[in-house]
PAZAPA-4460 file (N, C-alpha, C; in steps of 0.05 Angstrom, whole numbers, plus 32768, in hexadecimal, padded with zeros to 4 digits):
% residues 297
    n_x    n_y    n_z   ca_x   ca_y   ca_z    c_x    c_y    c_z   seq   type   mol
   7F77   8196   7EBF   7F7F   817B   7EC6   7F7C   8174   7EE4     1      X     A
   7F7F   818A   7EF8   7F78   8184   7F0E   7F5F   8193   7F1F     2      X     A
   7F57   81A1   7F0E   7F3D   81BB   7F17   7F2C   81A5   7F2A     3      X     A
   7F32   8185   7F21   7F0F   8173   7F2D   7F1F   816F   7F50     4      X     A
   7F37   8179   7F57   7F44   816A   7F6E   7F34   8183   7F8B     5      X     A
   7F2A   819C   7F85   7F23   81A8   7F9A   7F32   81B3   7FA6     6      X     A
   7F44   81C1   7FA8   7F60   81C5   7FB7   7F55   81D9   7FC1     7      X     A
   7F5F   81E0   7FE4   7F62   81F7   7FE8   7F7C   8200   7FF4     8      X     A
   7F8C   8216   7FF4   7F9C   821E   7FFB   7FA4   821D   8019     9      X     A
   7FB8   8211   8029   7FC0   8217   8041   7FD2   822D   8043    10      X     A
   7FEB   822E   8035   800C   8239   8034   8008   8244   8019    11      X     A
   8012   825B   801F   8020   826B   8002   8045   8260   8006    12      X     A
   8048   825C   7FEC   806C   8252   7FF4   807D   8261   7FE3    13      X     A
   8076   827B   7FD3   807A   8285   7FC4   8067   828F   7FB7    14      X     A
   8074   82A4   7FA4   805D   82B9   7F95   8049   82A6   7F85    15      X     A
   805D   8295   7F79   804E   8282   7F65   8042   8257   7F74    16      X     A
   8051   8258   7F8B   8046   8242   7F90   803A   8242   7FAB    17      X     A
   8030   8226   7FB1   801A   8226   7FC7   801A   8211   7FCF    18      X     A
   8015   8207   7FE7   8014   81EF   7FEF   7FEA   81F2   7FF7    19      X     A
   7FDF   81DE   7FE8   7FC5   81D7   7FEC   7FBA   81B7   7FF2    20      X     A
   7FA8   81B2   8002   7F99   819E   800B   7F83   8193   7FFE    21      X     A
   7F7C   8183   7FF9   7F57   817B   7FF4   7F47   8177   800A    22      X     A
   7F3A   8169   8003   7F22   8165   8021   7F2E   8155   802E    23      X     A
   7F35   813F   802D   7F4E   812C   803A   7F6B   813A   8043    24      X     A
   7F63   814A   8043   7F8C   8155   804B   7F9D   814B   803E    25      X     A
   7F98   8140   8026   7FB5   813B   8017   7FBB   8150   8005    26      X     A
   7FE0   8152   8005   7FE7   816D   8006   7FFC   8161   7FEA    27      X     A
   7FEC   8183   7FDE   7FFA   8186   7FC0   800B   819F   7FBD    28      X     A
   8029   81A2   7FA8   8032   81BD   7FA8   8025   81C9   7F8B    29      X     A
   8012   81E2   7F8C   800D   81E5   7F77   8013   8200   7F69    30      X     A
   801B   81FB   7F4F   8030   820A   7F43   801F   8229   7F2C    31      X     A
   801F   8238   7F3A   8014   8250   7F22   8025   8261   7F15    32      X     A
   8033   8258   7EFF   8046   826A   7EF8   803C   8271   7EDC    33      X     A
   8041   828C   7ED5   8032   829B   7EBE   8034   8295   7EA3    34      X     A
   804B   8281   7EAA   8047   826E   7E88   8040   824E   7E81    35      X     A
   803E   8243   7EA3   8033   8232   7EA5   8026   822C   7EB9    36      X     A
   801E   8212   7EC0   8007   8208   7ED8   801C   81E6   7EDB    37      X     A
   801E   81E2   7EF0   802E   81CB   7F02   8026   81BD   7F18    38      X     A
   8029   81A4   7F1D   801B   81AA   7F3E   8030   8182   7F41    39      X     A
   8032   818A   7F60   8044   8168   7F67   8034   816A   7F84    40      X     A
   803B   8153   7F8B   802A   8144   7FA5   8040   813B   7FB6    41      X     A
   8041   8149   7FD1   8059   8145   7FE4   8065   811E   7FE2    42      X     A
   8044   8112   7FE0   8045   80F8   7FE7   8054   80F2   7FC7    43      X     A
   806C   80E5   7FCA   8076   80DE   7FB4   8083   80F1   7FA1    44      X     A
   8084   8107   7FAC   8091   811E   7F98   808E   811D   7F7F    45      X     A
   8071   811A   7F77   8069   8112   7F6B   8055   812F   7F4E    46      X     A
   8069   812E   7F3D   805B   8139   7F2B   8042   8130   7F1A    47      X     A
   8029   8142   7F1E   8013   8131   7F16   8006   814B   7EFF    48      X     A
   800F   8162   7F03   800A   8171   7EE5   8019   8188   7EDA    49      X     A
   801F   818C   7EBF   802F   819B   7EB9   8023   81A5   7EA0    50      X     A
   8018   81BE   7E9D   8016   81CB   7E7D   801B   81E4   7E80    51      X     A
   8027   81EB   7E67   802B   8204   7E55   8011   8211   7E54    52      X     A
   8012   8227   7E58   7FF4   8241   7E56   7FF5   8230   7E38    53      X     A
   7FDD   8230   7E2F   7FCE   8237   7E17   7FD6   8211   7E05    54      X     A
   7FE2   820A   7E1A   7FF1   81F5   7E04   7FD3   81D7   7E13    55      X     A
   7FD5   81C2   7E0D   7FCF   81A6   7E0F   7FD5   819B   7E27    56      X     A
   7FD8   818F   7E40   7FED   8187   7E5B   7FF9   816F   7E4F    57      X     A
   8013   817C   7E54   8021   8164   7E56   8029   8146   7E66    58      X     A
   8022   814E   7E76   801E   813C   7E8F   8004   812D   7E8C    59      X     A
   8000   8111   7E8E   7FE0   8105   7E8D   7FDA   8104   7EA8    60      X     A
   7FC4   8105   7EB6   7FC3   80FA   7ED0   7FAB   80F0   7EC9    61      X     A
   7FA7   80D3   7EE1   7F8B   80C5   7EDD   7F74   80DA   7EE9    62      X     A
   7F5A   80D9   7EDA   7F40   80E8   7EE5   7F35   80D9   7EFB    63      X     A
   7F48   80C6   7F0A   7F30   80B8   7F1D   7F4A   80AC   7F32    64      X     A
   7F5D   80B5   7F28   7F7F   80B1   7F3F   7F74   80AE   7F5C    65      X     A
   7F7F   809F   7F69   7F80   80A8   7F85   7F90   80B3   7F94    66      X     A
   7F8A   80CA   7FAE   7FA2   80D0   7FBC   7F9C   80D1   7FD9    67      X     A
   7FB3   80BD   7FE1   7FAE   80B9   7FFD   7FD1   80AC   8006    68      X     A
   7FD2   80B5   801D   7FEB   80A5   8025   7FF9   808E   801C    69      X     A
   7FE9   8073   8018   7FF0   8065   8012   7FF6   8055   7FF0    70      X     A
   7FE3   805F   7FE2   7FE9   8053   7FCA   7FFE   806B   7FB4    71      X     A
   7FFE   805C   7F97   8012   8075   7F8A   7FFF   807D   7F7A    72      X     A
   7FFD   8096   7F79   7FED   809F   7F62   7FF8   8096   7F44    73      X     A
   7FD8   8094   7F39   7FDE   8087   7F16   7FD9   809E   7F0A    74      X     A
   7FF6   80A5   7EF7   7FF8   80C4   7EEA   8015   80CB   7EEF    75      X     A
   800D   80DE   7EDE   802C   80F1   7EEF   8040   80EC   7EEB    76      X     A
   8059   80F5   7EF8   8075   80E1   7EF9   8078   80D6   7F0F    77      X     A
   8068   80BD   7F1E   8076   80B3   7F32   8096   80AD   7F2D    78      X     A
   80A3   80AC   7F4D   80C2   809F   7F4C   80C2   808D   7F57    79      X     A
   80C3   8074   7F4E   80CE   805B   7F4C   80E8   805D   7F5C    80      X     A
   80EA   8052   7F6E   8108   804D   7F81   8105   803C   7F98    81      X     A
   8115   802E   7FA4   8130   802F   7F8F   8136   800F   7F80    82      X     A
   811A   8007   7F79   811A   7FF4   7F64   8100   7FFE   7F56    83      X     A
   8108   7FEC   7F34   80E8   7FEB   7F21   80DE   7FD4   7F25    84      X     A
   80C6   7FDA   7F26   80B9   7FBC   7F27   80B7   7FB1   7F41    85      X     A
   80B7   7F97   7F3E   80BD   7F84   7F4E   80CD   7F72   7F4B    86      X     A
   80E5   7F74   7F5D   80FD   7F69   7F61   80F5   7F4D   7F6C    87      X     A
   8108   7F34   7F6F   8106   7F19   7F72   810C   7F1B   7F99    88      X     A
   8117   7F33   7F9D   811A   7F3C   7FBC   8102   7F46   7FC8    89      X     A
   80F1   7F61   7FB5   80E0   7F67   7FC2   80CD   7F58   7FBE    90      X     A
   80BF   7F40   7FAA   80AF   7F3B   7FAC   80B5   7F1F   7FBD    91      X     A
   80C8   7F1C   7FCE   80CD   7F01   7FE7   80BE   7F0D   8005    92      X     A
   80C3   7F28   8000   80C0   7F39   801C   80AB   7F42   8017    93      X     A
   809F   7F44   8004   8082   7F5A   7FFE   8079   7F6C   8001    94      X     A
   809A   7F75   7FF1   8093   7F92   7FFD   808B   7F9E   7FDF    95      X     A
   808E   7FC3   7FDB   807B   7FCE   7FCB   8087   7FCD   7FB5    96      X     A
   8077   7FCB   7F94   807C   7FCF   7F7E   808D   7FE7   7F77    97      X     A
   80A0   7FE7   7F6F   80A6   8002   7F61   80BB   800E   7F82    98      X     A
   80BC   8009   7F8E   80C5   8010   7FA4   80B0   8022   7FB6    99      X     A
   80C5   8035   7FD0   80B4   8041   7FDF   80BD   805E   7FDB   100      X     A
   80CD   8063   7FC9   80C9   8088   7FBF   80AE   8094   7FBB   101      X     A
   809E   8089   7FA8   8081   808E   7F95   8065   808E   7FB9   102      X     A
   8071   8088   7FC6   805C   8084   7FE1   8069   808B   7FF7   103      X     A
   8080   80A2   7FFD   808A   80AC   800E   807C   80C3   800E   104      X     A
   8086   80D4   8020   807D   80F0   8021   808F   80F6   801F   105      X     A
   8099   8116   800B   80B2   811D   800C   80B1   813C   8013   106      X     A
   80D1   814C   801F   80C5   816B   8022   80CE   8173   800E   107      X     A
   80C1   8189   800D   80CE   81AA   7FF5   80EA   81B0   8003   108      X     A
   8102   81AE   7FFF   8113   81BD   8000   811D   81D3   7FF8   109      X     A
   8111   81D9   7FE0   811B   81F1   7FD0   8106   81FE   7FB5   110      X     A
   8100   8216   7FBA   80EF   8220   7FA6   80FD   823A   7F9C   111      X     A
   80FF   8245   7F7F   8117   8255   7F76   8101   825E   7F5A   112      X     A
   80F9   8269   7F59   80DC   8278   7F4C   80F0   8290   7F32   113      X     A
   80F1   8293   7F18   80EE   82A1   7F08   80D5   82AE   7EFB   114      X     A
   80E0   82C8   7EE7   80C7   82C8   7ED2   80C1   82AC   7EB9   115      X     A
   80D6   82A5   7EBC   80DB   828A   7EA2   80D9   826C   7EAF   116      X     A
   80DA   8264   7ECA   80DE   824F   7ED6   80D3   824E   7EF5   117      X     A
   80D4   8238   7EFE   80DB   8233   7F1D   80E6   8216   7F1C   118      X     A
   80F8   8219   7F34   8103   8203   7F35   80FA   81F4   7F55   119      X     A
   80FD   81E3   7F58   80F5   81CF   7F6A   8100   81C0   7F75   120      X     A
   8107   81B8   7F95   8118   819F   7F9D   8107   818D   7FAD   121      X     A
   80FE   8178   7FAE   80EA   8163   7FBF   8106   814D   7FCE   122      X     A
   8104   814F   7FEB   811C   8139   7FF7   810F   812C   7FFF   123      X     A
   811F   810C   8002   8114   80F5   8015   812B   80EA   8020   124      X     A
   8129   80EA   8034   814C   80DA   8043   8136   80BE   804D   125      X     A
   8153   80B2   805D   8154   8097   8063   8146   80A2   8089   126      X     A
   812E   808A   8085   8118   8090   80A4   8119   806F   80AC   127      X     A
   8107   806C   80C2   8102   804F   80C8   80F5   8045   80C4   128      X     A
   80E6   804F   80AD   80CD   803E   8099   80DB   803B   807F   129      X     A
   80EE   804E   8072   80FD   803F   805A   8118   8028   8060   130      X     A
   8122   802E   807C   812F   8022   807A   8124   7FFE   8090   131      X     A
   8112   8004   808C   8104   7FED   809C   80FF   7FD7   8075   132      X     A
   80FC   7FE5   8065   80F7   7FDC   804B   8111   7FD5   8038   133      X     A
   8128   7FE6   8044   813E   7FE7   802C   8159   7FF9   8040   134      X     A
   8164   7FF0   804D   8174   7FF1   8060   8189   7FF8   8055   135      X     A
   8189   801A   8055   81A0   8024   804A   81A0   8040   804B   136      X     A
   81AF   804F   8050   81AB   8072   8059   81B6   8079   803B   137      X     A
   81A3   808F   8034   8196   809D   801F   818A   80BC   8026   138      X     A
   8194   80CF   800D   8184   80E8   8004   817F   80E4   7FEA   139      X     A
   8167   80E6   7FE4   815C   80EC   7FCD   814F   8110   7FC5   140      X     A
   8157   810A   7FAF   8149   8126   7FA9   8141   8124   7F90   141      X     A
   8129   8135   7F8A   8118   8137   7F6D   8123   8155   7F6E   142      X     A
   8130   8159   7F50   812D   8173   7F4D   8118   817E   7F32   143      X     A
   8109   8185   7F31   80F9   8192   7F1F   8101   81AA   7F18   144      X     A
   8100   81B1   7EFE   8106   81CC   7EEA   80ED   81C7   7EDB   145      X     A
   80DD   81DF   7EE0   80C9   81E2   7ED5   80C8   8201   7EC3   146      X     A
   80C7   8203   7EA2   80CA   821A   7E91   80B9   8213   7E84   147      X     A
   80B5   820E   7E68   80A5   8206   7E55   80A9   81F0   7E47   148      X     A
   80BC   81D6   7E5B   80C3   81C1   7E5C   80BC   81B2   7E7C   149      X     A
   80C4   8196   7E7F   80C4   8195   7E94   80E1   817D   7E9F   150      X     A
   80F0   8182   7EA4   810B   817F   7EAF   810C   816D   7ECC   151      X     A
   810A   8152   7ED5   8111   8143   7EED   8126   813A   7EF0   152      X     A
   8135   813F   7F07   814B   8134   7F05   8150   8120   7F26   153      X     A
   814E   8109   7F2B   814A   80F6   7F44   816A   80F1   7F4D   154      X     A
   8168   80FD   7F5A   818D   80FD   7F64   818F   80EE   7F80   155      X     A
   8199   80D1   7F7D   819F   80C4   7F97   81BF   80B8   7F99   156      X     A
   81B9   80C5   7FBC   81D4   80D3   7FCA   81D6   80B9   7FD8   157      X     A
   81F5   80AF   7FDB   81F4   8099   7FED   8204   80A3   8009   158      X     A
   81F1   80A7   801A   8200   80BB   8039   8203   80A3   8047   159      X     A
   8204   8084   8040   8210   8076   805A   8235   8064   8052   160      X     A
   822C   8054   805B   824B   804E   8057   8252   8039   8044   161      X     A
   8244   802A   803B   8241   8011   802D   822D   801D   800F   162      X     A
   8249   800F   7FFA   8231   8012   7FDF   8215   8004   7FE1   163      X     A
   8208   8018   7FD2   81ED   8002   7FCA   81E5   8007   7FA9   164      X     A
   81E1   7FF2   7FA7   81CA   7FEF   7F89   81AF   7FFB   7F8A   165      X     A
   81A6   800A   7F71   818D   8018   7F73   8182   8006   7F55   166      X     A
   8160   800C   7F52   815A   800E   7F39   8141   8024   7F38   167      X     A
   813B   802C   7F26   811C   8039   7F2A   8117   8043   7F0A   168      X     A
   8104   8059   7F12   80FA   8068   7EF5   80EF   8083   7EFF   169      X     A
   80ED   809B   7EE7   80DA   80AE   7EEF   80C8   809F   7ED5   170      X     A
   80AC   8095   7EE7   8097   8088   7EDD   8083   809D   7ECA   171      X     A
   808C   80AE   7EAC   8084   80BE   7EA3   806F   80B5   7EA0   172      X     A
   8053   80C5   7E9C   803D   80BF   7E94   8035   80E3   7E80   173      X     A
   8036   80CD   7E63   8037   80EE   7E4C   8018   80F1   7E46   174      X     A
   800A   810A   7E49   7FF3   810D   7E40   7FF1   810F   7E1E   175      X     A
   7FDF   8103   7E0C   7FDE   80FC   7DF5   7FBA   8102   7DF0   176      X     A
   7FBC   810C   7DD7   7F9D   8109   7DD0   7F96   80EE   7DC2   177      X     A
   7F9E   80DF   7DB8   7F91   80C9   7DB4   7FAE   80B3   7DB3   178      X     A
   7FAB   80A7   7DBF   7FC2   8084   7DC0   7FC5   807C   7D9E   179      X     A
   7FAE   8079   7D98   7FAD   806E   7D7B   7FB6   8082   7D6E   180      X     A
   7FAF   809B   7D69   7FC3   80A5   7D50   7FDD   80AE   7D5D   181      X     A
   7FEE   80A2   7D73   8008   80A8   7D7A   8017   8093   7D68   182      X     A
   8033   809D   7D63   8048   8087   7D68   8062   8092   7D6E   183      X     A
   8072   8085   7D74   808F   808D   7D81   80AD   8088   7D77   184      X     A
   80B7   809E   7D71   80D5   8099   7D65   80E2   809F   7D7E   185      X     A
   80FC   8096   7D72   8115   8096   7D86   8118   8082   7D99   186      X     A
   8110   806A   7D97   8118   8059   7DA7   8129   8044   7D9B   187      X     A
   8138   802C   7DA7   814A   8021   7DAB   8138   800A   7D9C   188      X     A
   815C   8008   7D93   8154   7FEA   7D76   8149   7FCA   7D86   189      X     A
   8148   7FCE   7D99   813E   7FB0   7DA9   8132   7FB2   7DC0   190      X     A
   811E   7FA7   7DCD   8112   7FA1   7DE3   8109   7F8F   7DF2   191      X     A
   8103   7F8E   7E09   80FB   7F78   7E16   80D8   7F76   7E1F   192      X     A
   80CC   7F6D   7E10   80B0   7F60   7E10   80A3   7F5F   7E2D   193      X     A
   8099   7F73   7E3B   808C   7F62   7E59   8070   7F5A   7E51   194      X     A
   8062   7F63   7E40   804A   7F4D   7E35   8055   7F30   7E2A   195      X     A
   8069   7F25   7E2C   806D   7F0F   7E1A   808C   7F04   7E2A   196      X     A
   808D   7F01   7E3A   8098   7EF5   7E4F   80AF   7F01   7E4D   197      X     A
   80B9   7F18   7E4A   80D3   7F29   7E48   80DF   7F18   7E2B   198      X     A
   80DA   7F10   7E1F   80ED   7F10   7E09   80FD   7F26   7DFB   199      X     A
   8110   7F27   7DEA   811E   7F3C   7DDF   8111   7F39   7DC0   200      X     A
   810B   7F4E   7DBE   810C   7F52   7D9A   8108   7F67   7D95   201      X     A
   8111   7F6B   7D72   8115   7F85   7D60   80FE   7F9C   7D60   202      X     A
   8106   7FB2   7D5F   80F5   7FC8   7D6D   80EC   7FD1   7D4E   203      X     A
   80DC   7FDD   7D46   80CB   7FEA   7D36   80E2   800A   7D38   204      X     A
   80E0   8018   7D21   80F4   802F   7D14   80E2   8041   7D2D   205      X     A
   80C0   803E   7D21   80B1   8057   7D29   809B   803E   7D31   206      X     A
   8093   804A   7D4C   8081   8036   7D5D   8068   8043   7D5C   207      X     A
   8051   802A   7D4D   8034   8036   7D50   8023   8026   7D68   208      X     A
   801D   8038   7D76   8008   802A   7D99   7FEC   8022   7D8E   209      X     A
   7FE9   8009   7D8C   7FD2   8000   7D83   7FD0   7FE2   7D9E   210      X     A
   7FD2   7FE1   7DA6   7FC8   7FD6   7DC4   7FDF   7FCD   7DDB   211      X     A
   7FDE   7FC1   7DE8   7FEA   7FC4   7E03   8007   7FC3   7E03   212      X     A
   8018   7FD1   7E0D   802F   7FD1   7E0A   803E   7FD1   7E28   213      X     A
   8054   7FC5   7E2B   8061   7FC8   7E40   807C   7FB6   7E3A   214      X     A
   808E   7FC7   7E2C   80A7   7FD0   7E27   80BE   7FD4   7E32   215      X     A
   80D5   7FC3   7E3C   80EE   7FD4   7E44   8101   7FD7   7E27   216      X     A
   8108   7FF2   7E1D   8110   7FED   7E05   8139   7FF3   7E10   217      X     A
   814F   7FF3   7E0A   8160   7FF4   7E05   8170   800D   7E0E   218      X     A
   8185   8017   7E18   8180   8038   7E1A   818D   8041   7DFE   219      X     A
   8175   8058   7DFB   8177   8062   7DDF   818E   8075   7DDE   220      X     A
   819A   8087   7DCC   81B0   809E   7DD2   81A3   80B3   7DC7   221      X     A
   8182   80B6   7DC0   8184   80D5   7DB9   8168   80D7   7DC3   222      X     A
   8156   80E9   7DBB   813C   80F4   7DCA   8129   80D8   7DBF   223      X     A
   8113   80D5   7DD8   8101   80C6   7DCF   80E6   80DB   7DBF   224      X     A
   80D6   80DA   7DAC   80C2   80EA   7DA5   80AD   80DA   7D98   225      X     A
   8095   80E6   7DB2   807D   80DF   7DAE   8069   80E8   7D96   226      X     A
   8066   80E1   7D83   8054   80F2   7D6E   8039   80F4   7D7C   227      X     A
   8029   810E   7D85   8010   8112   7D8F   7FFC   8116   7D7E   228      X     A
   7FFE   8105   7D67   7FF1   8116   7D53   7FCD   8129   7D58   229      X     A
   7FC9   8121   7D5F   7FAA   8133   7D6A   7FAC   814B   7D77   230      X     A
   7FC2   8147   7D80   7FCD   815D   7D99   7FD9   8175   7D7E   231      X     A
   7FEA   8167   7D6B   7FF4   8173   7D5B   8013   817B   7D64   232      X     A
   801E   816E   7D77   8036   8173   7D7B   8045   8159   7D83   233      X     A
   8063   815E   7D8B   8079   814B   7D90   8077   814B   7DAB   234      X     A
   807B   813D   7DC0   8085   8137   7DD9   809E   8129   7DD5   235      X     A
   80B7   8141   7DDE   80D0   812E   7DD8   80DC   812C   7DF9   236      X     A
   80E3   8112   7DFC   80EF   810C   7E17   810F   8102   7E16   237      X     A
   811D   810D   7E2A   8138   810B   7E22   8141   80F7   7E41   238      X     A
   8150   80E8   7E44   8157   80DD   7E5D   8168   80D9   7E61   239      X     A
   817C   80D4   7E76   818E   80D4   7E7B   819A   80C0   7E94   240      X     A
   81AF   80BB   7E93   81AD   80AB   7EB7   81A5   808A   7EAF   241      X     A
   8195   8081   7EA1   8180   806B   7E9D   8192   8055   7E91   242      X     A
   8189   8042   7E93   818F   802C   7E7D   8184   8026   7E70   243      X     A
   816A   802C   7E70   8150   8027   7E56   8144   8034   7E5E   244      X     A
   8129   8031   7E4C   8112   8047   7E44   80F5   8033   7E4A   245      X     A
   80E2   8032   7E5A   80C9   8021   7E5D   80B8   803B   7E4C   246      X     A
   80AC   801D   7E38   808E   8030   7E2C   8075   801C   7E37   247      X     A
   8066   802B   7E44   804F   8021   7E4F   8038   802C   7E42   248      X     A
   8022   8018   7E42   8007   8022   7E42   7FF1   800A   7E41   249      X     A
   7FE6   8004   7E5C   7FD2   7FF4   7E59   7FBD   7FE8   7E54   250      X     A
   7FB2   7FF0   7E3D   7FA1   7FF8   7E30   7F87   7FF1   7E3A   251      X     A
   7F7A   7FE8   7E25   7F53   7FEB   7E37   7F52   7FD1   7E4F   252      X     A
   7F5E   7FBB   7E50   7F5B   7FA1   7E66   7F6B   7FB9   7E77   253      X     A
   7F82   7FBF   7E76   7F97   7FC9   7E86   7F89   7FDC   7E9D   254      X     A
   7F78   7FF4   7E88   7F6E   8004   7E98   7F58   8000   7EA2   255      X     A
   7F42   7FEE   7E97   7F28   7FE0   7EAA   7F39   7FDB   7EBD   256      X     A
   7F4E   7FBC   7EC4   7F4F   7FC3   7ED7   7F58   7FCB   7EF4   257      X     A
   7F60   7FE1   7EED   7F74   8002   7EFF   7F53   8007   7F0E   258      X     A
   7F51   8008   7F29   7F3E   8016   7F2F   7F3E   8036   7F2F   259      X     A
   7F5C   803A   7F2C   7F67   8055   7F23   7F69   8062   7F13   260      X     A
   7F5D   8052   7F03   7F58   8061   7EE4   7F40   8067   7ED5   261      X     A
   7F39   8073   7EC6   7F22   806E   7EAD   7F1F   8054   7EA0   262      X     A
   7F06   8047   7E9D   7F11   8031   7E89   7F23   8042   7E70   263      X     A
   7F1A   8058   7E67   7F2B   8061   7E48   7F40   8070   7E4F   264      X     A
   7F47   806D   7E60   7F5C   8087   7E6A   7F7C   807B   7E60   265      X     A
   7F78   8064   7E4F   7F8E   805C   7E45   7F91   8064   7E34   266      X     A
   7F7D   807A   7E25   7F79   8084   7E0A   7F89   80A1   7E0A   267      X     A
   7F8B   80AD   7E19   7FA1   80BB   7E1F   7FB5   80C5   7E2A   268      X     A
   7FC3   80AD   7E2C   7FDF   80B2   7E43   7FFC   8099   7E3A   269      X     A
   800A   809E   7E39   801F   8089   7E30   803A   8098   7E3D   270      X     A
   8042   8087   7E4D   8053   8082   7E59   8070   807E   7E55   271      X     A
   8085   8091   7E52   80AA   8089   7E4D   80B4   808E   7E63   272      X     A
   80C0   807B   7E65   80CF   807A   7E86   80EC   807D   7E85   273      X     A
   80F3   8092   7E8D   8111   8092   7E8B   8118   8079   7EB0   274      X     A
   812A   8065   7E9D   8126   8054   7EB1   813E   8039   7EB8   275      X     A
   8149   8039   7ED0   815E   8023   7ED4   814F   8012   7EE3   276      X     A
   8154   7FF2   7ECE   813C   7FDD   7ECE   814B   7FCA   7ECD   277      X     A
   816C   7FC7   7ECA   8176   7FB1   7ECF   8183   7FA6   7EEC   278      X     A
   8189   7F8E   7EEF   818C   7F7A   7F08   81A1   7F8A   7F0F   279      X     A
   81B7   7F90   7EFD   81D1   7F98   7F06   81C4   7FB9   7F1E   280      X     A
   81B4   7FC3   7F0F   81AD   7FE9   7F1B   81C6   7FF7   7F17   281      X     A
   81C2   8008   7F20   81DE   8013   7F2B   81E7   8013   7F4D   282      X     A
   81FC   8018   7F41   8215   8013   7F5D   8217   8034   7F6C   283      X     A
   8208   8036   7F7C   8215   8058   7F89   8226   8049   7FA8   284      X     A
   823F   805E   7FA7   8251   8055   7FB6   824C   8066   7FCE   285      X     A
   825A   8064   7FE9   8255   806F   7FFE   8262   808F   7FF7   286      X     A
   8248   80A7   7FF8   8256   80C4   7FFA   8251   80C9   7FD7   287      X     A
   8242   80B3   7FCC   8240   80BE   7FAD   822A   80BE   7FA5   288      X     A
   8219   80D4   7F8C   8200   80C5   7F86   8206   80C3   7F66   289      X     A
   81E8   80BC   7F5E   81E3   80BB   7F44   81C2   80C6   7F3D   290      X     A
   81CC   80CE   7F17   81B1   80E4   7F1D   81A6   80D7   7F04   291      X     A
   8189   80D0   7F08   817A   80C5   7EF2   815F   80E1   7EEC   292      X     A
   8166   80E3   7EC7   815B   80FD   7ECC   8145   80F8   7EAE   293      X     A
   812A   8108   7EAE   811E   810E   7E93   811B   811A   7E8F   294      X     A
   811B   8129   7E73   8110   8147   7E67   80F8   813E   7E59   295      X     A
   80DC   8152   7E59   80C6   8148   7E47   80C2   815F   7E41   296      X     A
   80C1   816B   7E25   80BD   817A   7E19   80A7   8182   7DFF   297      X     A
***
């Protein structure tokens, strides 16, 4: 999934990981552990692949993504912070979609290596370019657990003195062998339409992807599961932290036109967002955080 990126090694950071470059100097952590293959991008702490030896990747990333300082890579789990979307605030100021977590650079704080696992910490505190955007002192941290699952957990710390409201998502992107023969149980009896002007209506038992979808559905109470049928297996995602669940996938207009994508690259990848998407967000108080977390399995 990433053999086409060229990497060469700068830093050994451990037995099993590495900090590597491409021809551009943009810097990836990449993960060789003997039961799987992993790899995240400092810029955005950004998980862009994850498979099991011998198994399918679970993680989709686009074949034609870009990486460079400035934009977010399409794939992966970007983090959305500390709004989804575009808010009626950010889009007065113009500032960025999805927030400025997904286009920060963040460090490694912590690498903790098993025969069964490694675990992972990516930080971002409050500088004078986020808070030039969103004026408020902050630690963030991504924690990754990586076994033969893959475990995020986005934990934001409020280190100043005044509450603030957050919203975001970990922007899953699920690798699938074909869109068309998927469909999806475990979601929530109602949703809100963003093809169709956010309206609310009744959700389907078991959801079949037959063209463009873009979904905030309800928060569900038990695992979401992707049927892969080609793949021949379940992708089950569990979330936590969220108030709803986004199913995305923009199908063939969607992905023509992504200059970041395949035109068909909508054909295998679909998207569950463990994700807080309402006005209200949450409330983190001064000296408290809150942890928005997904399991994909």
């Amino acid at each position: 999934m990433i053999s086409h990126l060229r990497l060469n090694t700068t830093k050994t950071l451990s037995e099993q990981v590495s900090l590597q470059v491409d021809s551009k100097g943009f810097e990836f952590i990449i993960i060789n552990h003997p039961k799987f293959d992993a790899a995240f991008t400092l810029h955005g702490a950004h998980l862009i692949h994850f498979q099991v030896k011998q198994q399918a990747p679970l993680i989709y990333l686009s074949k034609t993504a870009l990486f460079d300082d400035k934009k977010a890579i399409r794939g992966g789990v970007p983090v959305c912070w500390p709004w989804f979307g575009n808010t009626e605030e950010s889009l007065s100021k113009k500032l960025p979609g999805h927030g400025f977590a997904r286009t920060s650079k963040w460090a490694v704080s912590i690498i903790d290596e098993t025969s069964d696992a490694i675990d992972l910490e990516f930080t971002l505190s409050a500088n004078e370019v986020t808070k030039a955007i969103w004026d408020h002192d902050f630690t963030l941290t991504l924690k990754a657990s990586l076994s033969d699952h893959v475990e995020l957990s986005l934990i934001t710390q409020n280190t100043g003195t005044d509450t603030f409201k957050y919203g975001g998502a970990l922007h899953s992107y699920l690798c699938v062998a074909d869109i068309t023969q998927c469909t999806i149980d475990g979601l929530a009896s109602t949703y809100s339409d963003s093809l169709d002007e956010g309206k609310q209506k009744n959700a389907e038992k078991t959801l079949p992807i037959d063209g463009p979808i873009d979904s905030i559905y309800a928060i569900n109470e038990g695992d979401v599961i992707v049927n892969d049928a080609n793949n021949e297996r379940k992708i089950i995602v569990t979330n936590t932290g969220n108030d709803s669940v986004v199913v995305w996938n923009p199908w063939i207009k969607g992905a023509i036109a992504f200059a970041d994508m395949p035109d068909d690259g909508y054909q295998t990848m679909m998207c569950i967002e463990s994700a807080i998407t309402s006005k209200q967000g949450v409330l983190v108080e001064s000296g408290q955080s809150h942890t928005l977390k997904t399991v994909i399995k």
